[in-house]
N, C-alpha and C positions, 0 to 999 in steps of 0.2 A: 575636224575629227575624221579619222579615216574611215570609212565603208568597206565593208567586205565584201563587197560585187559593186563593178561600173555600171552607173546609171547612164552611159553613149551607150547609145546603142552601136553593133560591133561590125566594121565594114565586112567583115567577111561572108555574113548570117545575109545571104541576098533571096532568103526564099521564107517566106512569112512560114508554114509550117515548122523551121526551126525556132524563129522567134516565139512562138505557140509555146513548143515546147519550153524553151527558155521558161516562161511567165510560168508555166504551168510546176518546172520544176522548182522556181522560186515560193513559189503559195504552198506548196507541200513542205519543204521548208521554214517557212513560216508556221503554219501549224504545228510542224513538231517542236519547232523552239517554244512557242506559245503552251503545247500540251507538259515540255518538261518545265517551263518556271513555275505554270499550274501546280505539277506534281510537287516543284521542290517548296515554294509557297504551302502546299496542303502539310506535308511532312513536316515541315518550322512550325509551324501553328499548334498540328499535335507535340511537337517536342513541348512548345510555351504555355500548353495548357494545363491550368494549375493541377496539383495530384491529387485536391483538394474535390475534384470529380469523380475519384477513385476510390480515395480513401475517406471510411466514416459515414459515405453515403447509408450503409445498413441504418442509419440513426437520423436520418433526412426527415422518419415523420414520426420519429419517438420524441413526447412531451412529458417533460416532470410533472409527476403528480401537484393538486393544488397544494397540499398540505401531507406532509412525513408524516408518517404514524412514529409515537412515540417520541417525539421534538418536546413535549410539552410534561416533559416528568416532573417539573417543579411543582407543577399546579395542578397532578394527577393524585388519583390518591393510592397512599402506599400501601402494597401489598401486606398478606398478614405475618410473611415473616422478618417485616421490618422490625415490628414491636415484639415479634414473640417469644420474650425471654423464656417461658416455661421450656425451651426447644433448647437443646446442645446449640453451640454455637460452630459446629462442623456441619450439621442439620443444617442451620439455619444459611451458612454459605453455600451449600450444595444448593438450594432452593434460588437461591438469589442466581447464581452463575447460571443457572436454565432457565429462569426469566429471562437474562440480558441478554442469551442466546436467542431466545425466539423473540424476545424484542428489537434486538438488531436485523435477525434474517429477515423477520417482518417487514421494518424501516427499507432494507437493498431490495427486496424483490420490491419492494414498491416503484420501483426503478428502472426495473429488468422485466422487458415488453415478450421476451419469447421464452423464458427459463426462470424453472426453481430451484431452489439449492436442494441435494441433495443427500438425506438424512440418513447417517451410517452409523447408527448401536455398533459399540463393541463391547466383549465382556474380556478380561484378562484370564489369561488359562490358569493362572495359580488361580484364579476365584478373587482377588482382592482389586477390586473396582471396577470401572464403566467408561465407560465415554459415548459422545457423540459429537461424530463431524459432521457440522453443514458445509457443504461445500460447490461451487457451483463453478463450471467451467467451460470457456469459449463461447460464453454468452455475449450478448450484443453489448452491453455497457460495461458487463465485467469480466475481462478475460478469463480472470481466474479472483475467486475469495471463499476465505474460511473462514469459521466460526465455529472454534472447536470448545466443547467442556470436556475435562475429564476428573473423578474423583477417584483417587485413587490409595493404596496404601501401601507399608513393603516395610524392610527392613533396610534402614541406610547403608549406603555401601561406603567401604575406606575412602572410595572417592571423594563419594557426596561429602562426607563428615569432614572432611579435609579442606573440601569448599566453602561450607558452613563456617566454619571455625575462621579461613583467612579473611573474609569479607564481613563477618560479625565479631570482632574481636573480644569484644565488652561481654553477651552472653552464650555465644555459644561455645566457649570457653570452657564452660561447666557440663558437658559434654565429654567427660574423663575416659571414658572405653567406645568400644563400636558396638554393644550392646540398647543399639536403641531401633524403633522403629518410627515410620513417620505415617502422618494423613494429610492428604491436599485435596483443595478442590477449587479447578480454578476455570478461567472464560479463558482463550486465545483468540485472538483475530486479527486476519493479514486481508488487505482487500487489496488487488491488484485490477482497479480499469483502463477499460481498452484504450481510451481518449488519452493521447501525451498531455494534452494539458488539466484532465483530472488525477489530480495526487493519490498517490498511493498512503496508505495507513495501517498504524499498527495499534491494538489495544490488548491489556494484559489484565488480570485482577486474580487473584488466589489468596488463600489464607494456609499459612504451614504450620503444621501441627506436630512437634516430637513428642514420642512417648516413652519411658522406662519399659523393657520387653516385659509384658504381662501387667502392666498398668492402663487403665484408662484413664486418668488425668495427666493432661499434657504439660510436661517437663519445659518447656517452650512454646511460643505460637508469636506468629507472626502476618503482617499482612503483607502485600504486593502487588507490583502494579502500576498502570499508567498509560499514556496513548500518546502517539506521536504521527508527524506528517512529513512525509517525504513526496514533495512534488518533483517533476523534470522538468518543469516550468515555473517562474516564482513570479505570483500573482500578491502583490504584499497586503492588498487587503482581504485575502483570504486566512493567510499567516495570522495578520493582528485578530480577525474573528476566531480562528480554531482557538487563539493562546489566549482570548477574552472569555470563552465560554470555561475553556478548563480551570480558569484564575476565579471565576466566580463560583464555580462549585469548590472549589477550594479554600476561598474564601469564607462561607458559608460553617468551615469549622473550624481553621484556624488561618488569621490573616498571614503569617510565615509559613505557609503551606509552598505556594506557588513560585516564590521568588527559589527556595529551597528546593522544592522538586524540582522546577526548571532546569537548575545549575547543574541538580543532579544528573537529569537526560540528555543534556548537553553533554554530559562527561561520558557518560557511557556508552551512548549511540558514534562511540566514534567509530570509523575507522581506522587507526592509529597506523598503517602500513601506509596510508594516501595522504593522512594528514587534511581530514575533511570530516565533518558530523555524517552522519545516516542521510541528514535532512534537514526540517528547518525546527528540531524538537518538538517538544511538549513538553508533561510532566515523567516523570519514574521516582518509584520509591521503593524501596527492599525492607527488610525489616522490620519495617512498622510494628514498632510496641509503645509509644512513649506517651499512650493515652489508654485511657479503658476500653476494652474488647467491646465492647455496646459504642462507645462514640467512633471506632477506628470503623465498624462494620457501617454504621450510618455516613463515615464520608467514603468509602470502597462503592456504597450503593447509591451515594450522587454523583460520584467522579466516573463511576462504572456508566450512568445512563448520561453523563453529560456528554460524551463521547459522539454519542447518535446527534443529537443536538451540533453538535462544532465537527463533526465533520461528514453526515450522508447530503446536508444541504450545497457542499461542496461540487460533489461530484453532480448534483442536479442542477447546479448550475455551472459546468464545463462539459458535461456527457455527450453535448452537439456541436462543438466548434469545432468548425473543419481544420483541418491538418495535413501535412504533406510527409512523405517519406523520408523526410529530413527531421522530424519531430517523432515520428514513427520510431528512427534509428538511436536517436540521442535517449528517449522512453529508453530505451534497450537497453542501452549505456549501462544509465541508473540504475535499470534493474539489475545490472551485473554487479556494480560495488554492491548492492543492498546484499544479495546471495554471497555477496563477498563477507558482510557483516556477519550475518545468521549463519553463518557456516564456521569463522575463524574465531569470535569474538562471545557470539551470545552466551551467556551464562545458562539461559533456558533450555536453548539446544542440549548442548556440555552436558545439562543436569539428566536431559529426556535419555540422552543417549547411554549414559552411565546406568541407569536404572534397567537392571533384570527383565525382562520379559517385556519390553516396551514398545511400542506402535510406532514405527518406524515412521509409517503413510502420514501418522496424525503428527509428528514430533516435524516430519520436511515438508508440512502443508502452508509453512510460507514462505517458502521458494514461488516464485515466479514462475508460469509457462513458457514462458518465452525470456531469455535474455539474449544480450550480445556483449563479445571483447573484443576490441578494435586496438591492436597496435599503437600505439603512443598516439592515443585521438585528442586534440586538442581547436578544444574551440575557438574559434574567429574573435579577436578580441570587440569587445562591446558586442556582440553577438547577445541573443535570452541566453542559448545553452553558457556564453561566459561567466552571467549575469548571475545563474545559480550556480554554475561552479565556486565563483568569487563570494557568494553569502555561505556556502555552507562551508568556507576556506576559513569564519570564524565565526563568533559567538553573536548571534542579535539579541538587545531587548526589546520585543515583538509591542509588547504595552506594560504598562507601568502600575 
C-alpha cells in the first residue's frame, strides 16, 4: 500500500533541528486529518439520526387518558329528548345535534394536553338560524378539528331544488314549483391530527325538513348522515374496529343497514378524477325515510354517538408514535386529495355554498391546515404510503 511520506530518513536533512521540524510538521498533520474525519464522522451521524427526535417530540410525555368520556353510550342513559315525543321532531333534532357536539368536544379535549376548542355562536343576518363552531387549531394532538352544528332555515333555491330532485327521484319529485322553504339541523365534524399515523375523520348527521311557503307541516323530511376514516397509514385492525362499532349500531335497528350504508360511502367518498375512495369508508346515507320518524331518529342518535366510540380510541392510541418527515409529507399528500374531495365532489359543500347568506368559515371548516401537491408523487412499490394507495385503489370488506 503506498504511504504518503518516506519513512528513510532523507540523506540530505544532516542537522537534527530539521528532522525536528519534519516530526513536528507531520503530528500537526495528523491532528488535522484526525480533527477533519472527527468533523465529517460527527456531520454522518447527525445526517443518520432519525427525524423521529425532531418530530412529534411535543407529545414525548402526553398520555391518553384511562378512560374516553362518552365511549359508553350503550349502557348510559338516554337523554330526555330520546323519548320525547310531546316535542316536534325539528325540536327534538336540534337538541340531539348539541348533545353530540359537546359530547364529542368533550371526548377530543380529553386528548388535547394544552388546548380547548374554541366555541363560535353565530346568528344569520336574515334572523333564520344559529350555529356553533367548535373548533380548535395547531394544538398538540390536533392540528386542526371541528365540530360544527347549525339549525338553520330559508327558502330553497333553483339550485338546491334541482339537487334534491336528481338524487331523490322517487319523492322529491312532488316538489312541482320553487315555492317551498326548508329546516335542517345537523352535527358536522372534520378532525385532522397532527400524528401521520393518526387517521383523519369525518362525521355528519341532520335531519331535512321541506315546507309548503306558509305551512308548518312538512311536505317531506328526511335523515342523513354517517362517519368515515381516512388514514395515511393503514393500520387494518383499526379499519376492522371503526367498521365493527358502526355495524353494530346499525345493527341494532336494522341488520341491512350496514352492508347497505357501507356500499353506499364507498360510492360516494370517491374521488372519481384519481380513481381512489376518500379513504378506507364507513357508513353514508341520504334520504332516510323508509321507516318511522321515531325509529330513524333512534338509530341517527346511536350511529351519531357510536362515532366517538370507533374512532377517538383511535387516535389515542397512535397520537405518540414517532415519525419522520417522510410520514409528515405523504399526511400532506392525503390531506390534499381529501380537500381535493370536499371542494369538487361533496354534495354538502355544493348545498352550503348555494344557500343565501351562508358562513362561509363554517361550510370550509373541513379543509385541512396544512396540505401539500407534489408533482406526479408516486410511492416506492411495497412501501405503507403503497400499501394505502393500493387499498383505497378499491373496495374492502373490513368485517362481515
Amino acid at each position: 500500500r503506498p504511504r504518503l511520506y518516506s519513512t528513510k530518513p532523507n540523506p540530505q536533512a544532516n542537522s537534527s533541528g530539521l528532522r525536528k521540524a519534519e516530526i513536528a510538521m507531520f503530528s500537526l498533520a495528523g491532528v488535522l486529518v484526525g480533527t477533519l474525519a472527527q468533523q465529517i464522522r460527527s456531520r454522518r451521524t447527525q445526517s443518520e439520526t432519525p427525524v423521529e427526535n425532531t418530530l412529534g417530540g411535543e407529545l414525548a410525555n402526553v398520555k391518553a387518558p384511562v378512560s374516553i368520556p362518552y365511549t359508553d353510550y350503550e349502557t348510559s342513559p338516554k337523554p330526555d329528548y330520546y323519548n320525547d315525543t310531546s316535542r316536534p321532531m325539528h325540536e327534538r333534532m336540534e337538541s340531539f345535534v348539541l348533545d353530540l357536539q359537546d359530547r364529542l368536544v368533550t371526548a377530543l379535549e380529553s386528548l388535547e394536553p394544552n388546548k380547548k376548542f374554541l366555541r363560535d355562536r353565530w346568528e344569520r343576518e336574515d334572523g333564520k338560524g344559529y350555529g356553533i363552531s367548535c373548533v380548535i387549531q395547531d394544538g398538540t394532538v390536533f392540528e386542526k378539528a371541528g365540530v360544527n352544528v347549525s339549525v338553520i332555515s330559508g327558502k330553497l333555491t333553483p339550485g338546491q331544488l334541482q339537487s334534491m330532485r336528481a338524487r331523490n327521484p322517487k319523492t322529491a319529485q312532488t316538489l312541482t314549483s320553487d315555492d317551498y322553504e326548508f329546516r335542517v339541523a345537523g352535527v358536522s365534524v372534520v378532525i385532522h391530527p397532527r400524528n401521520p399515523y393518526a387517521p383523519t375523520a369525518h362525521k355528519n348527521y341532520r335531519r331535512f325538513e321541506v315546507y309548503k311557503k306558509g305551512s308548518d307541516t312538512p311536505v317531506m323530511a328526511w335523515f342523513g348522515g354517517g362517519a368515515d376514516l381516512t388514514p395515511a397509514y393503514l393500520f387494518e385492525d383499526d379499519v376492522k374496529y371503526f367498521h365493527q362499532t358502526l355495524k353494530d349500531a346499525c345493527d341494532k335497528h336494522d341488520p341491512a343497514y350496514y352492508a347497505r350504508f357501507k356500499k353506499w360511502c364507498d360510492t360516494y367518498f370517491t374521488n372519481t378524477h384519481r380513481n381512489e375512495t376518500r379513504g378506507v369508508g364507513g357508513i353514508f346515507f341520504d334520504d332516510l325515510e323508509d321507516k318511522a320518524p321515531e325509529d330513524l331518529f333512534h338509530f341517527a342518535y346511536d350511529s351519531g354517538n357510536s362515532f366517538i366510540k370507533a374512532y377517538v380510541p383511535l387516535v389515542a392510541k397512535r397520537m405518540t408514535m414517532p415519525y419522520t418527515q417522510r410520514e409528515r409529507n405523504w399526511q400532506l399528500i392525503r390531506r390534499g386529495h381529501y380537500a381535493e374531495f370536499n371542494l369538487v365532489h361533496d354534495r354538502g359543500t355544493k348545498f352550503g355554498l348555494m344557500t343565501p347568506g351562508a358562513r362561509i368559515e363554517s361550510i370550509l371548516m373541513s379543509l385541512p391546515l396544512t396540505a401539500r401537491w407534489e408533482y406526479m408523487n408516486k410511492p416506492e412499490p411495497g412501501s405503507p404510503e403503497d400499501k394505502l394507495l393500493q387499498t383505497v385503489r378499491k373496495t374492502t370488506e373490513w368485517v362481515h
